[in-house]
C-alpha positions as MATLAB code, in Angstrom:
seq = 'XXXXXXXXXXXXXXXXXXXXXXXXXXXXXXXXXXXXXXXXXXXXXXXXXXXXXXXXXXXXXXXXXXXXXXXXXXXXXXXXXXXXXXXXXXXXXXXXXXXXXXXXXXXXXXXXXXXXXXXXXXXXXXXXXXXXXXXXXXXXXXXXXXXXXXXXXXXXXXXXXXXXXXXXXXXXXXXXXXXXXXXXXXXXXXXXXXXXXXXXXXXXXXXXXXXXXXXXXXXXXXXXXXXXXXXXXXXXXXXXXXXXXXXXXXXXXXXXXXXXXXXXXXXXXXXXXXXXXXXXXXXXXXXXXXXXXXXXXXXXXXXXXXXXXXXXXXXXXXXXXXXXXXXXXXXXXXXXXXXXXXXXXXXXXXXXXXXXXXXXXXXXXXXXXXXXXXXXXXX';
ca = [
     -17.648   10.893  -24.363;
     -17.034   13.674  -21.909;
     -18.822   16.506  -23.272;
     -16.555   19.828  -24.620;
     -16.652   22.702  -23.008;
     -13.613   25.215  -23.427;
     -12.974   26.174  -19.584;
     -10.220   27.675  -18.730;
      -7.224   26.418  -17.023;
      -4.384   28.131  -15.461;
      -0.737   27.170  -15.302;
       2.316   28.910  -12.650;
       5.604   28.359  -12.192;
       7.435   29.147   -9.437;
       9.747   31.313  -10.991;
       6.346   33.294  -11.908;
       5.864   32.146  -15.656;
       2.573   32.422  -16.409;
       0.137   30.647  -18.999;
      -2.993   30.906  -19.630;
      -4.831   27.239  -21.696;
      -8.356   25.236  -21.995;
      -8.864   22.362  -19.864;
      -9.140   18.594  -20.284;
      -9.375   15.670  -18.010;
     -10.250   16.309  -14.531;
     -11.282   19.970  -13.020;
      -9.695   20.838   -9.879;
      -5.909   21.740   -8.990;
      -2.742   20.007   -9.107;
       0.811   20.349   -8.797;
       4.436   18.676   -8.803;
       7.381   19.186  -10.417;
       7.547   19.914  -13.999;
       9.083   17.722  -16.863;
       9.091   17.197  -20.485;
       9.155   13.485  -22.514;
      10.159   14.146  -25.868;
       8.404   10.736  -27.166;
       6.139   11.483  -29.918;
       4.132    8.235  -29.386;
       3.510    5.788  -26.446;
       1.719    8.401  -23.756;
      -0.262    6.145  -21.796;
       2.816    3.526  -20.967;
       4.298    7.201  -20.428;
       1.083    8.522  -18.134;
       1.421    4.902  -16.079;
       5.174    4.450  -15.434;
       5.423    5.075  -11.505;
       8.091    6.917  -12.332;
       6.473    9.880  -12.608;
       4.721   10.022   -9.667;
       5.024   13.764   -8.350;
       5.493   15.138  -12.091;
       3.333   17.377  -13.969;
       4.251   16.374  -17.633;
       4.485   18.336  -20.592;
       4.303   16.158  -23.766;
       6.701   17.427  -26.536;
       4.698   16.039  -29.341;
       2.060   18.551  -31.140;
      -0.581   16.558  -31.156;
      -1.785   13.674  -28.073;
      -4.399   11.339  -28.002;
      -4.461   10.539  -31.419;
      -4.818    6.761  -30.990;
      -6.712    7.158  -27.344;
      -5.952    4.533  -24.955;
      -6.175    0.626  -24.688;
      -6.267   -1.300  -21.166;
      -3.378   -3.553  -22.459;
      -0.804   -0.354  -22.711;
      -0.351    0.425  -18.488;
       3.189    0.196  -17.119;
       0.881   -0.084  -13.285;
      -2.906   -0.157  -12.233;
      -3.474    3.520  -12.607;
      -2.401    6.750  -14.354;
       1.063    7.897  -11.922;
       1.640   11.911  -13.128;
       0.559   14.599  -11.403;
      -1.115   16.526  -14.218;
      -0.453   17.128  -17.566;
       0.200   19.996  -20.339;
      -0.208   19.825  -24.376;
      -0.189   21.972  -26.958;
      -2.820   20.472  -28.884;
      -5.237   17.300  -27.686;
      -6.920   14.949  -30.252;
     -10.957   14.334  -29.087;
     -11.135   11.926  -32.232;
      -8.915    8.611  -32.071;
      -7.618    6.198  -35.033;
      -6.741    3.342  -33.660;
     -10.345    0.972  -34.057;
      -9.382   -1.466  -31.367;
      -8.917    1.682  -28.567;
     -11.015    1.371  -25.208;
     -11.464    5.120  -24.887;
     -10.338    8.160  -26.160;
      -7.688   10.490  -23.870;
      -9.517   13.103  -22.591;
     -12.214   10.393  -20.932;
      -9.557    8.328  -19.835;
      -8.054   11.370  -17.744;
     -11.480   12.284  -16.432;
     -11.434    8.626  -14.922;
      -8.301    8.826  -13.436;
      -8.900   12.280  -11.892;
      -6.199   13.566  -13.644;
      -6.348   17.538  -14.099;
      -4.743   18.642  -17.442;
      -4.114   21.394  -20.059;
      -4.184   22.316  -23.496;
      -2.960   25.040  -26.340;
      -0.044   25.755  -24.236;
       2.683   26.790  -26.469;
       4.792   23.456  -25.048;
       7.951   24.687  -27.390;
       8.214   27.643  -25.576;
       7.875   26.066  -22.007;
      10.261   23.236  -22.345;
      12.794   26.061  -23.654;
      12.231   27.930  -20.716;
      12.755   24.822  -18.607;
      15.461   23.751  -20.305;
      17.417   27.375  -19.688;
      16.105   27.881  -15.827;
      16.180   23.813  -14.861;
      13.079   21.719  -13.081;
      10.642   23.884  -10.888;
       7.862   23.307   -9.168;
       3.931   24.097  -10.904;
       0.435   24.133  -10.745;
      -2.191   23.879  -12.793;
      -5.364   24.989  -11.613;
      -9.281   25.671  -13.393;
     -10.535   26.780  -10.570;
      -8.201   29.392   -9.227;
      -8.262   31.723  -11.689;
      -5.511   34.906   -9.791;
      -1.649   34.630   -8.943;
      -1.786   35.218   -5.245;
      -4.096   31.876   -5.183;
      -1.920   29.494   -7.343;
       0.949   31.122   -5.493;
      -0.809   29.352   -2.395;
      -1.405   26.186   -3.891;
       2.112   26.139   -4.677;
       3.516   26.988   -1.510;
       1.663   23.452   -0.739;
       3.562   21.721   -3.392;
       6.949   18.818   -1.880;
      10.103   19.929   -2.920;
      11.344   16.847   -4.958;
      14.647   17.014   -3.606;
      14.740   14.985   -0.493;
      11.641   13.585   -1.004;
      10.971    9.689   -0.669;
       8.284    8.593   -2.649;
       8.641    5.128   -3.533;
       7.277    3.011   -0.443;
       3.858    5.119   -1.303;
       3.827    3.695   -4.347;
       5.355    0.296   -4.155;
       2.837   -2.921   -3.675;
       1.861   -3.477   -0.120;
       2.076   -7.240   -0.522;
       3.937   -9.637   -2.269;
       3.375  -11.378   -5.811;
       4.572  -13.650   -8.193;
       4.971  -12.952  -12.063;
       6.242  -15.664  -14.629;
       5.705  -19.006  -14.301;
       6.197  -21.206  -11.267;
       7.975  -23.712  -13.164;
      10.485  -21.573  -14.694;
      14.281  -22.660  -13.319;
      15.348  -19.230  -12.255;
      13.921  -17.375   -9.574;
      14.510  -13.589   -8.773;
      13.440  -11.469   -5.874;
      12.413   -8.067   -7.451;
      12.637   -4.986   -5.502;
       9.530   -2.724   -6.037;
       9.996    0.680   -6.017;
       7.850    1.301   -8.701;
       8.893   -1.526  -11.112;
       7.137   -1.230  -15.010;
       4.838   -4.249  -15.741;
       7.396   -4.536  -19.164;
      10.414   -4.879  -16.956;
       8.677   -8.064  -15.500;
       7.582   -9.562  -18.281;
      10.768   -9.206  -20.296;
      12.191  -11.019  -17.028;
       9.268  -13.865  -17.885;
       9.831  -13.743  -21.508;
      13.501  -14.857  -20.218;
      11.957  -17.875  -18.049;
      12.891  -15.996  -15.058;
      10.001  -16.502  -12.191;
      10.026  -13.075  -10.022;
       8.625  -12.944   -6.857;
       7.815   -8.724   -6.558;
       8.465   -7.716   -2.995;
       7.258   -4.563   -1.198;
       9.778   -1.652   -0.933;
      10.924   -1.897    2.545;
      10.799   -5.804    2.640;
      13.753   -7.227    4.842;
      16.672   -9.064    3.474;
      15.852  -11.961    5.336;
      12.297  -11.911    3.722;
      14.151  -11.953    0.447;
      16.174  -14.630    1.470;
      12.930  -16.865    1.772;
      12.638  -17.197   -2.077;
      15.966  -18.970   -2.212;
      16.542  -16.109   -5.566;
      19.407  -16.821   -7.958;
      19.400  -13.203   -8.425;
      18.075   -9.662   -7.882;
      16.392   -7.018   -9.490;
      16.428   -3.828   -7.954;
      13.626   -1.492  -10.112;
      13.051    1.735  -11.258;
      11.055    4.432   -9.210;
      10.436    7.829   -8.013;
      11.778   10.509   -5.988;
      15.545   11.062   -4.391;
      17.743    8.073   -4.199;
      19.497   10.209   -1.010;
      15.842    9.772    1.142;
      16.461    6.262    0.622;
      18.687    4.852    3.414;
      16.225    1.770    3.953;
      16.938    0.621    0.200;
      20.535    1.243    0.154;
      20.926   -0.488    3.020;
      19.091   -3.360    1.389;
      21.133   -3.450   -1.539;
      24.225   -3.797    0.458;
      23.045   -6.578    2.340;
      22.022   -8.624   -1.514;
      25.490   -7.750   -2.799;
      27.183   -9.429   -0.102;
      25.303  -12.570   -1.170;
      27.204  -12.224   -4.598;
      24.329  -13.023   -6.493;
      23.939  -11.844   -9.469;
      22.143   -8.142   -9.137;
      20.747   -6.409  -12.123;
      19.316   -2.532  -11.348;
      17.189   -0.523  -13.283;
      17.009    3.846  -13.045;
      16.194    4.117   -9.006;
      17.863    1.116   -8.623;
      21.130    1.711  -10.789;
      21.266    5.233   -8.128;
      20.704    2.687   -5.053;
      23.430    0.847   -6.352;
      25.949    3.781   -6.850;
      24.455    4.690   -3.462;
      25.387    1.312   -1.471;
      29.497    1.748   -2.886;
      29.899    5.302   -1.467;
      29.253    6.898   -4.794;
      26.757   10.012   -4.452;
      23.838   10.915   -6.760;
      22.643   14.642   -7.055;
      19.458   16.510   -9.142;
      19.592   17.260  -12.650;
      19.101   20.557  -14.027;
      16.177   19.181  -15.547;
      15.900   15.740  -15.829;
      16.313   12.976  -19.003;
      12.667   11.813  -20.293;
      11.823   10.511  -23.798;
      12.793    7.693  -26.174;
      15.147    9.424  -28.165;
      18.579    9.489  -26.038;
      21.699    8.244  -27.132;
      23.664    6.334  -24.872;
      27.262    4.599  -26.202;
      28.289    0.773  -23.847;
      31.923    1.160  -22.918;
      32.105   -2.231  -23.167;
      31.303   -3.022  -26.710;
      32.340    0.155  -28.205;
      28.491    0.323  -29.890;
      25.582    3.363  -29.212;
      21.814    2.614  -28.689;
      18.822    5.217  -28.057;
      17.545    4.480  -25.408;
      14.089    5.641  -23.263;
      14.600    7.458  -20.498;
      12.679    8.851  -17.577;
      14.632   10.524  -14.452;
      15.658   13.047  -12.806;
      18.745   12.279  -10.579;
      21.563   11.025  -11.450;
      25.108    9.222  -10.304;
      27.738   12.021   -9.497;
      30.632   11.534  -12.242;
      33.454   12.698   -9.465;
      32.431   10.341   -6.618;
      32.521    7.011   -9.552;
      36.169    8.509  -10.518;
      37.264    8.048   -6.500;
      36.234    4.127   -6.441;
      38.202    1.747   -7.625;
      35.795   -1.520   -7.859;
      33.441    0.927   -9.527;
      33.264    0.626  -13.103;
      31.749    3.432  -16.078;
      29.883    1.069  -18.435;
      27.673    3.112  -20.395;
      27.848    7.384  -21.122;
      25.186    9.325  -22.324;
      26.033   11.093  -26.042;
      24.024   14.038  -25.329;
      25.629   15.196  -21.863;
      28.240   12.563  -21.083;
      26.356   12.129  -17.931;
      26.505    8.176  -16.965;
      24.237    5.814  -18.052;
      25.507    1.968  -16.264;
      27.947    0.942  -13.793;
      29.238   -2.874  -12.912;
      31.087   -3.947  -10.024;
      34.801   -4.537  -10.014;
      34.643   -7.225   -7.230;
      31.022   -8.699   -7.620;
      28.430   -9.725  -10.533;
      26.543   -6.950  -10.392;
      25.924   -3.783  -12.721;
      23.246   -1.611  -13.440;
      21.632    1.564  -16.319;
      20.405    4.539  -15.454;
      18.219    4.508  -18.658;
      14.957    1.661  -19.203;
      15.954   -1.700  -21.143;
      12.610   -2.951  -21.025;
      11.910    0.399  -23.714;
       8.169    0.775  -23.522;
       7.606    2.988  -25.574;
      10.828    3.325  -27.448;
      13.524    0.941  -29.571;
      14.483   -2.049  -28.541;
      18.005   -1.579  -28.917;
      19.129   -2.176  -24.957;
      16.817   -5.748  -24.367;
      20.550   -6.894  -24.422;
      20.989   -6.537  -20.840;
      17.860   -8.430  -19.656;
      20.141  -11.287  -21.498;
      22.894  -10.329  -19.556;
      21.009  -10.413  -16.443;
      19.857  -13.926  -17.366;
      23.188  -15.356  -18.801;
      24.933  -13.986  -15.365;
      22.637  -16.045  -13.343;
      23.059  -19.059  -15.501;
      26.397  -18.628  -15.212;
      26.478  -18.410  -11.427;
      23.611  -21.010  -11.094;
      26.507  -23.724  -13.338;
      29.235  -23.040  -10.385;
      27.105  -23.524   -8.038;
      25.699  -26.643   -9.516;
      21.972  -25.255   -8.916;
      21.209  -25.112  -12.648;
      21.525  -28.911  -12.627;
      19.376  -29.337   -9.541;
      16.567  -26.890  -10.934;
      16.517  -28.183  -14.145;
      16.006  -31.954  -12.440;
];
């Protein structure tokens, strides 16, 4: 166990807010833009989700690490955020069967973090000014210094971050010998979002983020999956595009956060920044389509520009956000595709929108019946 010492950490915003904690995890400085998830369990799947890569992230909940962390409960191979703030930290876990306890876990990951921040206050202040760059430093201790390691921080609009983070090289997931095949766009995907595609005997081959279409077109997919990921959908001109070229194959296309903004992207529709961003488990989110509401988990902070899905006419509003009325899915008029802006595959959070992994699947079978492949695969 890493041994306590109360050192002192630093935290500035660039409007100039100022806040003074202790340390845990990792010494050193680190910055991004900050954001708030308002989940009061599931941090590590949180901590992991690629998502979050360029965020320092305030957890809403009092207390974290209560349960420390298991090796089974990543969303990718390492912790993705930036840094991390907390009101209070537990040293001391409950749960028996846990690998390690939080603050070690952070340490290993050379993730720089801090504590007895007062959190409400902070996500009030962000939720009144909008996102803003940070940094959290315990070893630059005066303004004019964190003011420089600021100046150093990306500006995460207009910034393209998911080919750093997607997988260099191909890979399969599921098993070989399931009878639907997808091609899976990684640009950041969840390890959940897969297997709720195997758990739905789809076999997806994960391709690297600026793969070609004719690469793609290798697998012989009865569908696509276009994935979550970080950074601005508008810096993506490689992806969109991509998607364009998939949706003239009329295969069934599913998309997933990043990839429900590609898709908005590749019909003309615009996306633009949030004042600060949707991230927890808690967000209510009402299907068009069936008339019924779900809470849903959430983690982004761009989003599809209302005005621009009003001007096309094989565009579709499927699902609205309670909260804001912002939108949360879109389908195609003119092709079997659609996509949500929030994350089905809910880890952490309820399970109340695993629906649409169904849909995804029933869409293919359904395709895969015209086309007479579902009787070839299944021979």
């Amino acid at each position: 166990m890493t041994e306590r010492i109360n050192t002192p950490a630093w935290l500035l915003l660039e409007d100039g807010t100022f806040f003074k904690g202790i340390s845990f995890g990792a010494k050193g400085t680190a910055g991004g833009e900050i954001c708030f998830n308002t989940g009061m369990t599931g941090y590590q799947e949180v901590f992991t989700d690629p998502s979050y890569t360029g965020q320092v992230l305030i957890m809403n909940n009092a207390y974290v690490g209560n349960y420390g962390v298991k090796k089974e409960d990543v969303e990718s191979e390492s912790v993705k955020i930036k840094a991390l703030i907390c009101k209070n930290i537990s040293h001391r876990y409950s749960r028996m069967t846990a690998d390690d306890g939080l603050e070690d876990y952070l340490v290993k990951n050379n993730i720089v973090a801090i504590y007895d921040v007062d959190t409400r206050a902070l996500v009030q202040h962000i939720r009144s000014k909008g996102a803003m760059n940070c940094v959290i430093s315990t070893e630059v201790t005066d303004e004019v210094g964190l003011r420089a390691e600021l100046a150093k921080v990306p500006n995460m609009d207009g910034l393209e971050l998911s080919s750093q983070i997607s997988t260099t090289e191909a890979y399969t997931f599921g098993s070989p010998n399931a009878p639907i095949r997808v091609a899976v766009m990684d640009y950041g995907v969840k390890r959940h979002i897969l297997q709720c595609l195997a758990d739905r005997n789809v076999y997806a081959k994960v391709f690297p983020a600026k793969t070609s279409f004719a690469t793609l077109q290798e697998f012989e997919p009865h569908g696509y999956f276009i994935s979550n990921g970080p950074g601005d959908p508008a810096s993506m001109d490689y992806a969109v595009s991509t998607v364009r070229e998939i949706l003239e194959t009329k295969k069934p296309f599913f998309g997933i956060c990043l990839g429900h903004q590609l898709l908005a992207r590749a019909n003309d529709i615009s996306t633009f920044k949030m004042h600060h961003g949707h991230r927890g488990l808690n967000h209510p989110v009402k299907n068009l389509i069936t008339g019924k509401s779900e809470i849903t988990t959430q983690n982004h902070g761009f989003g599809v520009d209302p005005d621009s899905v009003k001007g096309n006419s094989n565009v579709e509003i499927t699902h609205i956000n309670l909260n804001d009325g912002s939108i949360e899915g879109i389908r195609l008029k003119n092709k079997p595709a659609f996509s949500v802006q929030y994350h089905p595959e809910s880890t952490p959070g309820p399970h109340d929108s695993r629906y649409l992994f169904d849909d995804f699947v029933a869409m293919i079978e359904k395709d895969m019946t015209k086309s007479g492949k579902m009787k070839e695969e299944v021979a």
